[in-house]
C-alpha positions as CSV (number, residue, x, y, z in Angstrom):
1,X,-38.0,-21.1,-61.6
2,X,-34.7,-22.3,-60.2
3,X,-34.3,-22.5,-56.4
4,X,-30.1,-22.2,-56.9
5,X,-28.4,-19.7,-55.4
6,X,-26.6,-17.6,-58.2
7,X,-24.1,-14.8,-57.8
8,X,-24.6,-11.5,-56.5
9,X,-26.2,-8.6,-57.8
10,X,-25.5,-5.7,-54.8
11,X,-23.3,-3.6,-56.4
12,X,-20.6,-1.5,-53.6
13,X,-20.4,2.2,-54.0
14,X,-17.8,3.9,-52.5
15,X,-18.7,7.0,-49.8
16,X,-19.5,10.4,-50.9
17,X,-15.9,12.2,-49.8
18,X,-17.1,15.4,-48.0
19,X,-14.7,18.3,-47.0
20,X,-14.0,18.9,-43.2
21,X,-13.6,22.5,-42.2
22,X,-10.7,23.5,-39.7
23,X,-12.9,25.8,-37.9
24,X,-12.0,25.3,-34.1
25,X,-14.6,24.7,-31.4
26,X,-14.9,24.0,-28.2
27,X,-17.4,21.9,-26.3
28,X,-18.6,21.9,-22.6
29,X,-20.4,18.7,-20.6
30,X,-22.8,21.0,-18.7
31,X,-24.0,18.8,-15.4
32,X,-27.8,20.1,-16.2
33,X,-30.8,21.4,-18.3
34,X,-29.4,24.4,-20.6
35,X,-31.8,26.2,-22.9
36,X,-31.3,29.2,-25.2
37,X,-32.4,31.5,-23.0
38,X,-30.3,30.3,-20.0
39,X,-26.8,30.0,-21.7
40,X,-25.9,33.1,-20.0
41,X,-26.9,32.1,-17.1
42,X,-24.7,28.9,-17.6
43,X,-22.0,30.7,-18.7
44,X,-21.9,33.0,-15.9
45,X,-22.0,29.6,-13.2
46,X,-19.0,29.1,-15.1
47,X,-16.9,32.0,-14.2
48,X,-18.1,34.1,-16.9
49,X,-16.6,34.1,-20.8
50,X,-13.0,35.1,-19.3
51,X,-12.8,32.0,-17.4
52,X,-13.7,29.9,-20.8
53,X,-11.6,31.9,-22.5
54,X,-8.5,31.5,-20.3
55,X,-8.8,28.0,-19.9
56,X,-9.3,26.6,-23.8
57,X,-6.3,28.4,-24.7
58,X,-3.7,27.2,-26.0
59,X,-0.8,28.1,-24.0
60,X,-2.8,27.4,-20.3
61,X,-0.9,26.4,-17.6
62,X,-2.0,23.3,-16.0
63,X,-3.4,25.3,-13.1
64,X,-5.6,27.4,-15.9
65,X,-6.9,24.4,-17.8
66,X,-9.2,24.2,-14.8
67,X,-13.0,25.2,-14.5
68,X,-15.2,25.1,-11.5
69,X,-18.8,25.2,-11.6
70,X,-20.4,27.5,-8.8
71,X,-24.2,26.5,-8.3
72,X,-24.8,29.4,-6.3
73,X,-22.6,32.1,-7.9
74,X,-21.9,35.0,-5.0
75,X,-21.9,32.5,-2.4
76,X,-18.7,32.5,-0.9
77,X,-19.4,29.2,1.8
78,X,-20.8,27.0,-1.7
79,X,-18.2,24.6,-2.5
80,X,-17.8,24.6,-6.7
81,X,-18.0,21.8,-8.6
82,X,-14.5,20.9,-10.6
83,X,-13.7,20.3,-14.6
84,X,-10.9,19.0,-16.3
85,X,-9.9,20.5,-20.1
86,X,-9.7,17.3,-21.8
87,X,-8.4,16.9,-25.4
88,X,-11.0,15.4,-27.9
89,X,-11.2,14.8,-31.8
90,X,-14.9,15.1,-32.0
91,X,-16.7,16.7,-35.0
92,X,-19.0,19.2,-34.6
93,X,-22.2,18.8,-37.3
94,X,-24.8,21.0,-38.0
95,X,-28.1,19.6,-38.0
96,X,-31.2,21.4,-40.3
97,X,-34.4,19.9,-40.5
98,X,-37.2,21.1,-42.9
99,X,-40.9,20.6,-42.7
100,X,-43.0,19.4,-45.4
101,X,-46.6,19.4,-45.5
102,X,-48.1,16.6,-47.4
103,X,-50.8,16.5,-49.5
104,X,-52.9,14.6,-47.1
105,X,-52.1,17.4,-45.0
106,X,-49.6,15.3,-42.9
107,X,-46.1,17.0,-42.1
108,X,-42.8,15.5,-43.6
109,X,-39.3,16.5,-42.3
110,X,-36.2,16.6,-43.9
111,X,-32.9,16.3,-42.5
112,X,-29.9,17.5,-43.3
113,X,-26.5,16.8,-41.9
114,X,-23.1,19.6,-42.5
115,X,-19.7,19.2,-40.7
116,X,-18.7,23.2,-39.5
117,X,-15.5,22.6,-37.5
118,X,-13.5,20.2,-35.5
119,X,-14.0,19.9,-32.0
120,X,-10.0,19.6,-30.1
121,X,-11.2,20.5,-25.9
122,X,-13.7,19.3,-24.5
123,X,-14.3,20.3,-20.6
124,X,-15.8,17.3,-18.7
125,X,-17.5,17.3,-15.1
126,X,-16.7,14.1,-14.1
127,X,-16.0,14.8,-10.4
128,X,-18.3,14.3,-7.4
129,X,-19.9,17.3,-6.1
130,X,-18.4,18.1,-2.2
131,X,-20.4,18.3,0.8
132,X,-22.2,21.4,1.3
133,X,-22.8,23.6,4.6
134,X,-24.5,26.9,4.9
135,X,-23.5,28.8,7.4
136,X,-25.8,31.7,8.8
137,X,-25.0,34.6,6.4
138,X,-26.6,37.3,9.4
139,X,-23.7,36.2,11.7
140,X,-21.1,39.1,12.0
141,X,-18.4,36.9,10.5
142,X,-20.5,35.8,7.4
143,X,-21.1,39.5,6.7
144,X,-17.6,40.2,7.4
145,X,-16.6,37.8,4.7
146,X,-19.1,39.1,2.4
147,X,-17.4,42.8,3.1
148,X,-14.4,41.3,1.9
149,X,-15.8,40.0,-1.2
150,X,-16.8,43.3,-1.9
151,X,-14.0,45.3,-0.6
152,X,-16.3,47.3,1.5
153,X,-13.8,49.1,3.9
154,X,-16.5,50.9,6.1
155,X,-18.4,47.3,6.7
156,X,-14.5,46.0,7.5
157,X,-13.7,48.6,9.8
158,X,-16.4,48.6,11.8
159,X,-16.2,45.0,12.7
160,X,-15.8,43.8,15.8
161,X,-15.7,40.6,17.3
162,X,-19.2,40.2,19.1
163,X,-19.6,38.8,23.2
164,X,-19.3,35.6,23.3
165,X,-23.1,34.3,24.7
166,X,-21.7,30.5,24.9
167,X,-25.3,30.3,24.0
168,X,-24.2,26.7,21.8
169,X,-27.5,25.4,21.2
170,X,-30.4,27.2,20.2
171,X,-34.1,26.3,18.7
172,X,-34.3,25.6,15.4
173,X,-36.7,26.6,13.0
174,X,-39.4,25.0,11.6
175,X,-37.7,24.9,8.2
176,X,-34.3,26.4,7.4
177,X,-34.4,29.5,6.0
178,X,-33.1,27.8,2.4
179,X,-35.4,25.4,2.3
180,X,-37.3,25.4,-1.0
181,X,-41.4,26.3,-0.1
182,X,-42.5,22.9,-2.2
183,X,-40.2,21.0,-0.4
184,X,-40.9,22.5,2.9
185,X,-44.8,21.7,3.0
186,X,-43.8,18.0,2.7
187,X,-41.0,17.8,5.3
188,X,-42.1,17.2,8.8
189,X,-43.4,19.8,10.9
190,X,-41.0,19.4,13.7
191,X,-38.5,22.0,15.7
192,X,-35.7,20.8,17.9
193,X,-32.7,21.8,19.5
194,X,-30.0,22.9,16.9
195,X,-26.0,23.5,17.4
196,X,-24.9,26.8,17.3
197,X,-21.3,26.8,17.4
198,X,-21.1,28.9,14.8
199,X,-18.5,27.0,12.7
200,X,-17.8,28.0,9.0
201,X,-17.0,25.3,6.2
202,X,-13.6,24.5,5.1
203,X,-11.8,24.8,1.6
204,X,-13.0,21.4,1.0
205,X,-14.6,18.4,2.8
206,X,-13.7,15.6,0.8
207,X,-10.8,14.6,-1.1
208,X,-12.7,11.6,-3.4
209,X,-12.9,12.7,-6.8
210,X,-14.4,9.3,-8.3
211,X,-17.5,7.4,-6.2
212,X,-16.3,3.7,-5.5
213,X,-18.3,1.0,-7.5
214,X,-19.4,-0.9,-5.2
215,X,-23.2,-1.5,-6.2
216,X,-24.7,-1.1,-2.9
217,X,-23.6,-4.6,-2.2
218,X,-22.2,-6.3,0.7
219,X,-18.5,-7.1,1.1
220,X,-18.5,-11.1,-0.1
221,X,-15.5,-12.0,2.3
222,X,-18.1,-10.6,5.2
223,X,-19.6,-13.7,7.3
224,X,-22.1,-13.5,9.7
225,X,-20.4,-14.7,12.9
226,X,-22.0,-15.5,16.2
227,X,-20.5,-14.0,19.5
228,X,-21.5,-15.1,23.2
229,X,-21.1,-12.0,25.9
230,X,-19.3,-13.9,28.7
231,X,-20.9,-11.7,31.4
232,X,-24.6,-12.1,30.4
233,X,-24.3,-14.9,27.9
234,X,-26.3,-13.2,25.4
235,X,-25.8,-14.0,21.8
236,X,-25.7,-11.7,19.4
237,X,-24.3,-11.7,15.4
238,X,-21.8,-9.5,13.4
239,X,-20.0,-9.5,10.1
240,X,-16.8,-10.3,10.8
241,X,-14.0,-9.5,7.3
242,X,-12.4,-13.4,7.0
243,X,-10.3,-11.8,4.9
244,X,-8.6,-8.3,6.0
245,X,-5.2,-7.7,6.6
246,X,-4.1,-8.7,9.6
247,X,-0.7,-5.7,10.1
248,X,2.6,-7.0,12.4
249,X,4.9,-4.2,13.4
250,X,8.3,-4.5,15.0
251,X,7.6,-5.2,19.1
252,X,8.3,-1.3,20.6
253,X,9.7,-1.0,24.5
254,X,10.4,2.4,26.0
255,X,13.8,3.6,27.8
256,X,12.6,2.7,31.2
257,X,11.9,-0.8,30.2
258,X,14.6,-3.2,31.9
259,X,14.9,-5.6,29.6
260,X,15.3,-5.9,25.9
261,X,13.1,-8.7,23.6
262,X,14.8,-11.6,22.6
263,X,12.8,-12.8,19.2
264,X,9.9,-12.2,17.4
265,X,6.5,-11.9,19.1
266,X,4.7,-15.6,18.6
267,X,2.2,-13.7,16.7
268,X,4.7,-13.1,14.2
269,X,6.5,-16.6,14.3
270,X,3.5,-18.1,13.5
271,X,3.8,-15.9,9.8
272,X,7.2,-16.4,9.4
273,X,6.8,-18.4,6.5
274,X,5.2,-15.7,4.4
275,X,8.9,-13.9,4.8
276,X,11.1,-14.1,1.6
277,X,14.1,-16.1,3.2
278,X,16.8,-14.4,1.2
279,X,15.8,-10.6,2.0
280,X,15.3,-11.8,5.6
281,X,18.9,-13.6,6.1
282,X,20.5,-10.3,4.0
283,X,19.0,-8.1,6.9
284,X,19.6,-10.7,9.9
285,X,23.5,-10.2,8.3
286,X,23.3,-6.3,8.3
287,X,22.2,-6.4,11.9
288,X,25.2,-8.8,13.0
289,X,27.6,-6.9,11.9
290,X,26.0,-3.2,12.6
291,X,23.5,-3.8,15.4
292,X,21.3,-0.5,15.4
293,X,19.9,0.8,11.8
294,X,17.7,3.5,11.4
295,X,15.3,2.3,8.7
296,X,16.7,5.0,5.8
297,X,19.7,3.2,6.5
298,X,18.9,0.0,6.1
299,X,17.0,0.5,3.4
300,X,19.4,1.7,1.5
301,X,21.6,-1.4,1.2
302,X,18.7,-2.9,-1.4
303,X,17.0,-1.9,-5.0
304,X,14.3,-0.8,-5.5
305,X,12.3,-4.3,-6.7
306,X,13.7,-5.6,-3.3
307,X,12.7,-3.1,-1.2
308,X,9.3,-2.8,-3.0
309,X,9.1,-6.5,-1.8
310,X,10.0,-5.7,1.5
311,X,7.2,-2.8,2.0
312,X,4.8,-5.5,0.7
313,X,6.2,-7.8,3.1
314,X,4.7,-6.8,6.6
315,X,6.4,-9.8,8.2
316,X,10.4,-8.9,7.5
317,X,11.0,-6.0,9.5
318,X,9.5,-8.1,12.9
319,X,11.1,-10.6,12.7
320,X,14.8,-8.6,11.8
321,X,14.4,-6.9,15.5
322,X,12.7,-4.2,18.1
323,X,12.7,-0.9,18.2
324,X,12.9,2.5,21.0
325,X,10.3,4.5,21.0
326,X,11.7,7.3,22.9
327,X,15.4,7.9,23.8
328,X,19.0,8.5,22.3
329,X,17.6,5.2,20.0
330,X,14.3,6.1,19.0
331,X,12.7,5.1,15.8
332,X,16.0,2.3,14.9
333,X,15.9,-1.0,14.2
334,X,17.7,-3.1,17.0
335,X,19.1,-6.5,16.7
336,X,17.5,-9.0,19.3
337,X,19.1,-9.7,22.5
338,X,21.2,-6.2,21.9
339,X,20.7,-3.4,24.8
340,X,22.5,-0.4,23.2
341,X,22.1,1.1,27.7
342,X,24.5,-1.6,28.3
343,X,27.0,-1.2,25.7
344,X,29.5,2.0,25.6
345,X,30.1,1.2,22.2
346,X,26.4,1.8,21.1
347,X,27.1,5.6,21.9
348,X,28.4,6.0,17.9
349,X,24.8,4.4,17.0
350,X,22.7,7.4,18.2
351,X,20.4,9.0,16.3
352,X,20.0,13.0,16.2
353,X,17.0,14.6,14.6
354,X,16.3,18.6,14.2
355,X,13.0,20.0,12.0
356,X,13.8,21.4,8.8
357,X,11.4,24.8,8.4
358,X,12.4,24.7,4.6
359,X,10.7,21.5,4.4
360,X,7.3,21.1,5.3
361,X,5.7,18.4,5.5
362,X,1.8,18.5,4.1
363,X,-0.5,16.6,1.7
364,X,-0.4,17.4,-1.9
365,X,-3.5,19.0,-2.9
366,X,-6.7,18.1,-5.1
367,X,-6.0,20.4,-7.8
368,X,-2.4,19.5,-7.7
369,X,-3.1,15.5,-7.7
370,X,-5.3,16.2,-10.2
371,X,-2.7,18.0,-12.8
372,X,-0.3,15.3,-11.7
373,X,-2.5,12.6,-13.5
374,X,-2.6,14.2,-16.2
375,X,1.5,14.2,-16.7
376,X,2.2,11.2,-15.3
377,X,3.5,10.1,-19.0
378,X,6.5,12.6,-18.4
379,X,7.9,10.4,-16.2
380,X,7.8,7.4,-18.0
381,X,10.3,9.3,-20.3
382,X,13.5,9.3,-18.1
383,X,16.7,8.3,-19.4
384,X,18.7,5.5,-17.8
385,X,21.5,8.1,-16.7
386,X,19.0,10.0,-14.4
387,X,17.3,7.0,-13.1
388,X,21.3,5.5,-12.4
389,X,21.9,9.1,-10.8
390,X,18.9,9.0,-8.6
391,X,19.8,5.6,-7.4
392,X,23.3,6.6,-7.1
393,X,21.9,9.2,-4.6
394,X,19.2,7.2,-2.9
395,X,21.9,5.0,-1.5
396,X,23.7,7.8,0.2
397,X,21.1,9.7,2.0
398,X,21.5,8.4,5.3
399,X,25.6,9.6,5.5
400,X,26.3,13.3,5.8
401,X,29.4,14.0,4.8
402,X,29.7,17.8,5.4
403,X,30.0,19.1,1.6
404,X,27.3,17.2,-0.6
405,X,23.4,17.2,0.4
406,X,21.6,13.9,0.1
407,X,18.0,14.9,1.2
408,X,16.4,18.1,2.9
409,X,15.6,16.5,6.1
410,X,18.3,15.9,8.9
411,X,18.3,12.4,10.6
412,X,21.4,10.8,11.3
413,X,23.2,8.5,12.8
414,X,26.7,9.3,14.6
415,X,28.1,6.6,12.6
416,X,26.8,7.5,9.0
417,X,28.7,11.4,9.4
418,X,31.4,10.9,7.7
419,X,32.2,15.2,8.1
420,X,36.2,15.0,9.7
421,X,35.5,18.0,12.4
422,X,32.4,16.1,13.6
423,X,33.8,12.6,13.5
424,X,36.4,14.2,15.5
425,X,33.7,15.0,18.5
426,X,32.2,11.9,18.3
427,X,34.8,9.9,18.9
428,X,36.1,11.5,21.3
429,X,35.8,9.6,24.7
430,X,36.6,12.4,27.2
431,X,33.0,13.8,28.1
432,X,31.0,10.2,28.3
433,X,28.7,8.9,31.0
434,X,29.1,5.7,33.3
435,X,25.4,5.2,33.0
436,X,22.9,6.0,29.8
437,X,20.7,8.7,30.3
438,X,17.6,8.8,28.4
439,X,18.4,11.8,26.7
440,X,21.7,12.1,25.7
441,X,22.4,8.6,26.0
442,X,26.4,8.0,26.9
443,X,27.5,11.6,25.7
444,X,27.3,14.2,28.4
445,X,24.6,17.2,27.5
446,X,27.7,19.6,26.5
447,X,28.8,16.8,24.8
448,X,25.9,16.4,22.5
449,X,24.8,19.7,22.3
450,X,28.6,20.7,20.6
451,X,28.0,17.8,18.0
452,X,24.4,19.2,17.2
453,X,25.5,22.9,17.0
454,X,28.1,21.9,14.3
455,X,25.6,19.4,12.7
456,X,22.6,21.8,12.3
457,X,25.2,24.5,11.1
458,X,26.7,22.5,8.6
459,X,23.2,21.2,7.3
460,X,21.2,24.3,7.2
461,X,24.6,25.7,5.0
462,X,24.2,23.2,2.7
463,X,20.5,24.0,2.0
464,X,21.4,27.8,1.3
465,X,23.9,26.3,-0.7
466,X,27.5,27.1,0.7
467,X,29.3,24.4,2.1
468,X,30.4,25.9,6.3
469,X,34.1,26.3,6.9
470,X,35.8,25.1,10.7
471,X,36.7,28.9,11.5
472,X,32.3,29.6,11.4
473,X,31.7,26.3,13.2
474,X,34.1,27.0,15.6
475,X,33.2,30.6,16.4
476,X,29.5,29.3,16.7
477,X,31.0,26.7,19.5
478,X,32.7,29.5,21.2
479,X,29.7,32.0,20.9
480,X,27.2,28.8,22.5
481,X,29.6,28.2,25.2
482,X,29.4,32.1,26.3
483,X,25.9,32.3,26.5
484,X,25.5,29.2,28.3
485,X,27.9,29.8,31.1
486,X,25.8,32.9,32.0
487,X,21.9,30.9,32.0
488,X,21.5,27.5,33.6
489,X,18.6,25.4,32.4
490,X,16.9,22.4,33.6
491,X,14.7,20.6,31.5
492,X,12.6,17.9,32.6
493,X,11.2,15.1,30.9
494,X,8.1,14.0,30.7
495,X,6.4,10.2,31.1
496,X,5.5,8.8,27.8
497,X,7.2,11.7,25.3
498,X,9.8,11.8,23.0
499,X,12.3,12.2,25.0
500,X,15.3,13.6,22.5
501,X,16.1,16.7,21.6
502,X,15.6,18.2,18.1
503,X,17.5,21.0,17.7
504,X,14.6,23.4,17.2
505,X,15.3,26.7,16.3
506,X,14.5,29.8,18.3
507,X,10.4,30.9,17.5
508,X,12.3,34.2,15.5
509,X,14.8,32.3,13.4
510,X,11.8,29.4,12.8
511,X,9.8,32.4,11.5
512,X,11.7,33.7,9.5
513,X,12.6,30.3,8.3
514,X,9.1,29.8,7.2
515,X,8.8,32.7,5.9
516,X,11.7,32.4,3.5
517,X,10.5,29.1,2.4
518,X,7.1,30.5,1.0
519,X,9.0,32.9,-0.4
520,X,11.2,30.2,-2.1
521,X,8.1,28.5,-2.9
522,X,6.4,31.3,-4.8
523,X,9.2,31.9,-6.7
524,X,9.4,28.8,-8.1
525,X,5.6,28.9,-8.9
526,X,5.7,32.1,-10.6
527,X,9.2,30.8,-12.5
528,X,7.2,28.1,-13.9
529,X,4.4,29.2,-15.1
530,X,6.3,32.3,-16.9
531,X,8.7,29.6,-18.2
532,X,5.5,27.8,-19.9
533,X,3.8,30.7,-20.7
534,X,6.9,32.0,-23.0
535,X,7.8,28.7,-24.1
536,X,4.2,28.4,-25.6
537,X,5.1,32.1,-27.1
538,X,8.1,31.1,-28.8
539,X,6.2,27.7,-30.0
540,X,3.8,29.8,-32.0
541,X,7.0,32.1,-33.2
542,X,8.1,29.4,-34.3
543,X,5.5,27.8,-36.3
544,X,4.4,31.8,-37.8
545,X,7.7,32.6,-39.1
């Protein structure tokens, strides 16, 4: 017999080709044990068949395609647990297997494997649960927010709000009442002093979605340093971070200061060589030739890739100048060496600052990060025109020019409004101070207070979308001075505040200014989700002819 190695005898078959049905299906990661018998009871933790039903479909908004998983359904306090609709091309196959009985008497199955439908959502549970805190549901409020729940109107009305006891800490219990009987004979048998403050969860504790990875290890750049105590010459040892960030911020004096800095703290020399030269000098020239910048200002003379650098920076901005941080300069970049209380000229470098109601400032929610992520790839779309348009307009949102509006919150400079009536009051020279005050700065309080009137009018038009005529401004300057000639008002200042003013509004006109803006903000809500819901309608209208 020959040992040679001959040619091949395995013989390739191609695969059986089996037919995939269309049949749609939908799948759900369920965080736990589900059996036959307790998929309604799953289904109901789920927000019930509706729920499903509205959030697999098709045309669901992005705030639909959402599904929360309530542990304890009926609990109002229980925090859920969230689920994204994700988009899968799974296959879903049905698996049959048949038992055999040998004839040794030994059992022989049989599988079988069928493909019944495609699987395109999938809803996924990758999220981590949020703290939870159970109140005590016999407390008047709990069963005042159970009434609601129920829309019990006898149980509302006859609320009232209970004495207050200021009886803050009471003793606890052996075991809280929702402590499971197994678990409570092995917990210790102890009672103690609990808080009863009577304080009631919020929306949400936490705002991580995704645990960090950090394998219950330590930080590697920790190292175990050794520190003396000078008073008692004790040594003890710490982990000290070698290599965390080590932040420099422009040096900060107040009004009442005498004197103004005149470089960089040493702290800051020492990293001055971390500073990109050739964004440093290109500031340095900005603030010789204009002295005081507000930073929107500044910024607004580089690109975007330079001023990405100069965020990442940390050393730039110190070492460019100082900064107020109260006054008629607050918050503005100041060349070294420059005292704007000593200059009459500085007057056109003061900054004026009043709240917009319309636009509030708060952090964007969970749910609303959340849908974000998920169309982040619309943005990646823009043409060139609209990112040239946008730039166009970033560069001009620290000059208000009476007739186009650059951003929807007001913080200018005197010298970036460019409007002809207001120019006009700021430079003139009639009603100015011999000495700064640390208010109005040169301008006397009339002075200022004319130049803000006009300013806030001619802002607040431009949100609501007219552009204000002289004859309005003028009649609003002649209506002000009226009022005021009849009530005097001192104001005093107060140590350590902000003093400058900010053009509030009155507490009626600010309500009613907050009030419009949740309207506005509904509107466009409800706008946008009926403009998706119909443009999904006339998507399928289009593909049924």
């Amino acid at each position: 017999m020959s040992d040679e190695a001959g040619p091949s005898t395995t013989i390739c078959s191609e695969a059986p080709e089996r037919p995939l049905p269309s049949t749609p299906f939908y799948s759900i990661e369920y965080p736990g044990y589900v059996k036959p018998e307790s998929v309604p009871l799953a289904v109901s933790n789920l927000g019930g068949p509706s729920c499903l039903e509205t959030a697999f479909k098709r045309t669901a908004a992005k705030n639909e395609a959402l599904l929360e998983l309530n542990l304890r359904p009926g609990n109002p306090f229980a925090h859920p647990i969230p689920g994204d609709i994700v988009s899968t091309n799974n296959i879903l196959l049905k698996v049959v297997r048949r038992k055999r009985r040998h004839p040794d008497g030994e059992c022989v199955g049989e599988f079988t494997a069928e493909a019944v439908g495609i699987i395109p959502k999938t809803a996924r549970f990758r999220s981590m649960a949020d703290y939870q805190f159970q109140p005590d549901m016999n407390d008047p409020l709990a069963q005042l927010r159970l009434a609601m729940d129920r829309m019990d109107v006898d149980a509302i009305r006859q609320y009232s709000i209970p004495e207050e006891k200021e009886d803050y800490v009471v003793t606890a219990s052996i075991h809280p009442p929702e402590l499971d009987p197994a678990l409570a004979e092995q917990s210790e048998q102890t009672s103690g002093p609990r808080s009863n403050l009577r304080l009631f969860p919020p929306p949400l504790f936490s705002r991580q979605n995704v645990p960090q990875n950090y394998n219950f290890k330590a930080n590697p750049a920790s190292i175990v340093t050794s520190l003396i105590n000078e008073e008692t010459g004790e040594e003890r040892k710490r982990l000290i971070n070698k290599g965390r960030w080590k932040g420099h911020g422009p040096v900060t004096i107040t009004f009442s200061d005498p004197n103004v800095p005149e470089g960089p703290p040493p702290i800051v020399e020492t990293v001055r060589t971390q500073a990109n030269n050739e964004l440093l000098n290109r500031i340095l020239e900005f603030m010789n030739k204009r002295p005081v910048w507000t930073r929107a200002a500044l910024y607004n003379q580089f690109s975007p890739a330079e001023l990405r650098e100069i965020y990442n920076s940390k050393v730039i901005m110190p070492l460019a100048g100082y900064m107020f941080t109260d006054g008629p300069w607050r918050d503005a970049m100041i060349r070294f060496k420059y005292d704007p209380r000593k200059e009459l000229d500085a007057r056109i470098y003061q900054r004026i600052y009043f709240r917009n109601a319309n636009h509030p400032v708060a952090r964007p929610s969970v749910v609303a990060r959340r849908q974000e992520g998920r169309s982040a790839a619309t943005y990646i779309n823009r043409s060139i025109e609209q990112e040239e348009s946008f730039e166009a307009d970033r560069r001009k949102s620290h000059i208000f020019d009476g007739n186009t509006l650059t951003k929807e919150t007001a913080a200018f400079q005197l010298c970036d409004i460019h409007d002809p009536m207001l120019k006009e009051m700021i430079e003139d020279d009639e009603n100015l101070r011999e000495v700064c005050d640390e208010r109005d700065g040169w301008y006397s309080a009339q002075a200022l207070e004319r130049i803000k009137t006009v300013l806030r009018h001619k802002f607040f038009s431009l949100l609501q979308g007219y552009v204000a005529t002289e004859e309005e401004c003028e009649a609003l300057l002649e209506q002000d001075a009226v009022g005021k000639s009849q009530t005097t008002r001192i104001k005093r200042l107060k140590f350590g505040k902000h003093n400058m003013a900010k053009g509030a509004l009155r507490p009626e006109d600010a309500a009613a200014a907050r009030l419009q803006a949740t309207l506005d903000r509904n509107a466009k809500t409800f706008l946008a989700n009926r403009r998706e819901m119909y443009g999904g309608r006339s998507s399928q209208t289009a593909d049924n002819p």
